[in-house]
N, CA, C and O of each residue as an XYZ file, in Angstrom:
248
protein
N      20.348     -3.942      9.662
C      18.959     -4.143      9.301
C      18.905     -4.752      7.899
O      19.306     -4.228      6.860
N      18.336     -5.954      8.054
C      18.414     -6.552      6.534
C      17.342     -6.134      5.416
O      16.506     -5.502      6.062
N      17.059     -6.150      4.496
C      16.685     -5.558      3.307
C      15.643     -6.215      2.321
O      14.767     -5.828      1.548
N      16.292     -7.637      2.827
C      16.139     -8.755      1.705
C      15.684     -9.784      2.841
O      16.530    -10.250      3.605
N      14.070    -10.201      2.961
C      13.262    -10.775      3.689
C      12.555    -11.915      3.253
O      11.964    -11.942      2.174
N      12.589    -12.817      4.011
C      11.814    -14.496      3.266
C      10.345    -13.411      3.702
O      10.184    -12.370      4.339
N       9.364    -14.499      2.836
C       7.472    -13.585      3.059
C       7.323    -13.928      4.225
O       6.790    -13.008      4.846
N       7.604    -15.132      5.091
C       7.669    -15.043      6.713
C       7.395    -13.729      7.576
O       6.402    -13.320      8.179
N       9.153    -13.059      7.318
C       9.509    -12.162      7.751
C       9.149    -10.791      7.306
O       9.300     -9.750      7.946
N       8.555    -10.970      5.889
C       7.888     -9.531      5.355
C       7.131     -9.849      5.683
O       7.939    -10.684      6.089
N       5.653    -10.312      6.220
C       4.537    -10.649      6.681
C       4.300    -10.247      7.812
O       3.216     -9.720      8.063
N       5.409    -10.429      8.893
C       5.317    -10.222     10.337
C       5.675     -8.439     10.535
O       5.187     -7.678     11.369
N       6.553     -8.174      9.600
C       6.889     -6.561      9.496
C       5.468     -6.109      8.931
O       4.710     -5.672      9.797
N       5.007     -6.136      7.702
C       3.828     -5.929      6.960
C       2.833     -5.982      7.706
O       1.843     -5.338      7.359
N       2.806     -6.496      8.528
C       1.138     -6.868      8.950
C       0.368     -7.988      8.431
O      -0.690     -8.463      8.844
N       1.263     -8.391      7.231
C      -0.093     -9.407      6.166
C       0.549    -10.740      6.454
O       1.686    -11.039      6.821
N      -0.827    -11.650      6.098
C      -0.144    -13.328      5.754
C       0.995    -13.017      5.052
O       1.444    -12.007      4.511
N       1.596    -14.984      5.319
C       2.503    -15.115      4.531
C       1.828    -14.962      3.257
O       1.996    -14.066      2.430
N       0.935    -16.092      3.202
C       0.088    -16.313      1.525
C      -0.082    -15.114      0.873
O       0.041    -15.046     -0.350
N      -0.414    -13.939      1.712
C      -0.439    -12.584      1.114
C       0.428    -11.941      0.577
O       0.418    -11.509     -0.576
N       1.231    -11.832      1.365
C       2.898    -10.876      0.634
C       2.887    -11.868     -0.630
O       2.466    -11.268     -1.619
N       3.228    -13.219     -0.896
C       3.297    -13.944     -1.753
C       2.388    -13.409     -2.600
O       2.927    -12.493     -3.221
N       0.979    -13.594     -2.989
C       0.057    -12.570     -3.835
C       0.515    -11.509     -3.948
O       0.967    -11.187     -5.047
N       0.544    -10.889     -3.198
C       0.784     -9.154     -3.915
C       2.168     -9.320     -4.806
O       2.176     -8.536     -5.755
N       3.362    -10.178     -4.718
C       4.638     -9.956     -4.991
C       3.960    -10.228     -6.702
O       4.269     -9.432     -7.589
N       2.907    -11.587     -7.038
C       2.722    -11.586     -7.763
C       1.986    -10.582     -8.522
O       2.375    -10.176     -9.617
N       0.895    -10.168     -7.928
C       0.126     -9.207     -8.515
C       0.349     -7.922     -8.681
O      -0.507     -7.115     -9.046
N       2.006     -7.558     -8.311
C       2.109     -6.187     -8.376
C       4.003     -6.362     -9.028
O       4.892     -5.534     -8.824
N       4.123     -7.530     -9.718
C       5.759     -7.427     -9.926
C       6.605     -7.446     -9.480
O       7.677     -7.157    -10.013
N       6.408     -7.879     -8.056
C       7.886     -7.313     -7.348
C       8.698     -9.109     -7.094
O       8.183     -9.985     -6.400
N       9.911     -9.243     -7.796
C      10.406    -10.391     -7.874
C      10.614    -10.980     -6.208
O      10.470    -10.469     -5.097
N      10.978    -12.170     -6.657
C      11.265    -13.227     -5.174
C      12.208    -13.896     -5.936
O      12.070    -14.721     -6.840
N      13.566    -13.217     -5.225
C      14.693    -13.894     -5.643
C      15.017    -14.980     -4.351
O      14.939    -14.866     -3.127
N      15.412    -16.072     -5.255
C      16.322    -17.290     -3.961
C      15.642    -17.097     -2.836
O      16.151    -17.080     -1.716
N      14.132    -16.903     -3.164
C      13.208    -16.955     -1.229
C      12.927    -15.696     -0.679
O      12.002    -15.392      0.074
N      14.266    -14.653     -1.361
C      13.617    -13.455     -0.295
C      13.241    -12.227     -1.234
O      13.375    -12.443     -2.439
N      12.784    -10.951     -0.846
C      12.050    -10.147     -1.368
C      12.454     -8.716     -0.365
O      12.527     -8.621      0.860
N      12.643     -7.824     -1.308
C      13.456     -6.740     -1.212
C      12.402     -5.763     -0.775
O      11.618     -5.114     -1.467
N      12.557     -5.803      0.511
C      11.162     -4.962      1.275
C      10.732     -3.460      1.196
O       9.717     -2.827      1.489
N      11.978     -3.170      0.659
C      11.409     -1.215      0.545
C      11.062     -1.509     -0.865
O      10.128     -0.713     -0.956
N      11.135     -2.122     -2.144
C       9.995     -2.650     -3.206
C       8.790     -2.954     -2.498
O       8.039     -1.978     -2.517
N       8.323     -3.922     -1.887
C       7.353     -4.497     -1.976
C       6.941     -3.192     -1.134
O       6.066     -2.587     -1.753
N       7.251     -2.610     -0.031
C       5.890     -1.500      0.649
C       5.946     -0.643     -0.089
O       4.761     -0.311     -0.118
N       6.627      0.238     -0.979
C       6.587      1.378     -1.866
C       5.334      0.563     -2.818
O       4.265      1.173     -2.871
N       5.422     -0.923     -3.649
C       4.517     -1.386     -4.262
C       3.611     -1.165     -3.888
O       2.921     -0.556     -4.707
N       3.020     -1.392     -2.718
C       2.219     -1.701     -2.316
C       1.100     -0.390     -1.757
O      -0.129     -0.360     -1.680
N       2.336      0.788     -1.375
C       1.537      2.092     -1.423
C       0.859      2.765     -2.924
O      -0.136      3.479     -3.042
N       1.764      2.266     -3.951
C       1.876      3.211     -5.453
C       0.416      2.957     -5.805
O      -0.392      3.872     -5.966
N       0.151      1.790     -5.905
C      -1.345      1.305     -6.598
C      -2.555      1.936     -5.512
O      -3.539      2.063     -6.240
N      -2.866      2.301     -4.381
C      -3.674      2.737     -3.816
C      -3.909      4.312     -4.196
O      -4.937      4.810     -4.655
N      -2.613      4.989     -3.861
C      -2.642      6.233     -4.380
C      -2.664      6.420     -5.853
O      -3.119      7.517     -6.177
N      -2.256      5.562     -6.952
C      -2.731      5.693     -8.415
C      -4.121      6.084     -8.662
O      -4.702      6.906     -9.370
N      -4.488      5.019     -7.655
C      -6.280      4.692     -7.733
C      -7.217      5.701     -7.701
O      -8.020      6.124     -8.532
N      -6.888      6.060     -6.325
C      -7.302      7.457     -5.935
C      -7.239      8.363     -6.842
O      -8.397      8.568     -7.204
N      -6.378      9.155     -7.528
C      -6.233      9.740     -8.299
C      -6.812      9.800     -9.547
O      -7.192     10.849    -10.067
N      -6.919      8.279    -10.237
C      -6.976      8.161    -10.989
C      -8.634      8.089    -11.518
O      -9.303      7.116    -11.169
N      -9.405      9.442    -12.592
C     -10.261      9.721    -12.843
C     -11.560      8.266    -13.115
O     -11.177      7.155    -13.484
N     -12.849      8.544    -12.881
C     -13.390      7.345    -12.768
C     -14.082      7.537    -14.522
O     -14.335      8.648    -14.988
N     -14.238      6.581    -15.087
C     -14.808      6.669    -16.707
C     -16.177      6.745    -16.719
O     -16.936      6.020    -16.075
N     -16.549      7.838    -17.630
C     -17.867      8.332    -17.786
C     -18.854      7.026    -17.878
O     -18.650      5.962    -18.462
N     -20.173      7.518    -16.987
C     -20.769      6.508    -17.125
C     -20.650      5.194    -16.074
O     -21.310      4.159    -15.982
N     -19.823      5.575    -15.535
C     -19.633      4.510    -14.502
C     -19.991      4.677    -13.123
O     -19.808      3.760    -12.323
């Protein structure tokens, strides 16, 4: 089972566009080496920020 996925192939596992995995890799740090992208990063990424969110207290006044 390979590890290390072109956004093609993380897309079709993921559920998401290609164009998407590509966005999130950007918007959440997770590198794209030589084309491919190290898939237990990108879904752990991709869970951390939802559950941060949640958690994370809303600022008075808002």
């Amino acid at each position: 089972m390979a590890n290390h996925l072109t956004p093609t192939e993380l897309a079709r596992e993921s559920g998401l566009e290609r164009r998407d995995v590509i966005l999130k890799c950007i918007e959440l740090g997770v590198p794209i080496f030589n084309g491919r992208i190290d898939k237990t990063l990108f879904l752990s990424s991709l869970r951390e920020p939802s559950a941060a969110s949640a958690q994370r207290p809303q600022p008075a006044g808002a």
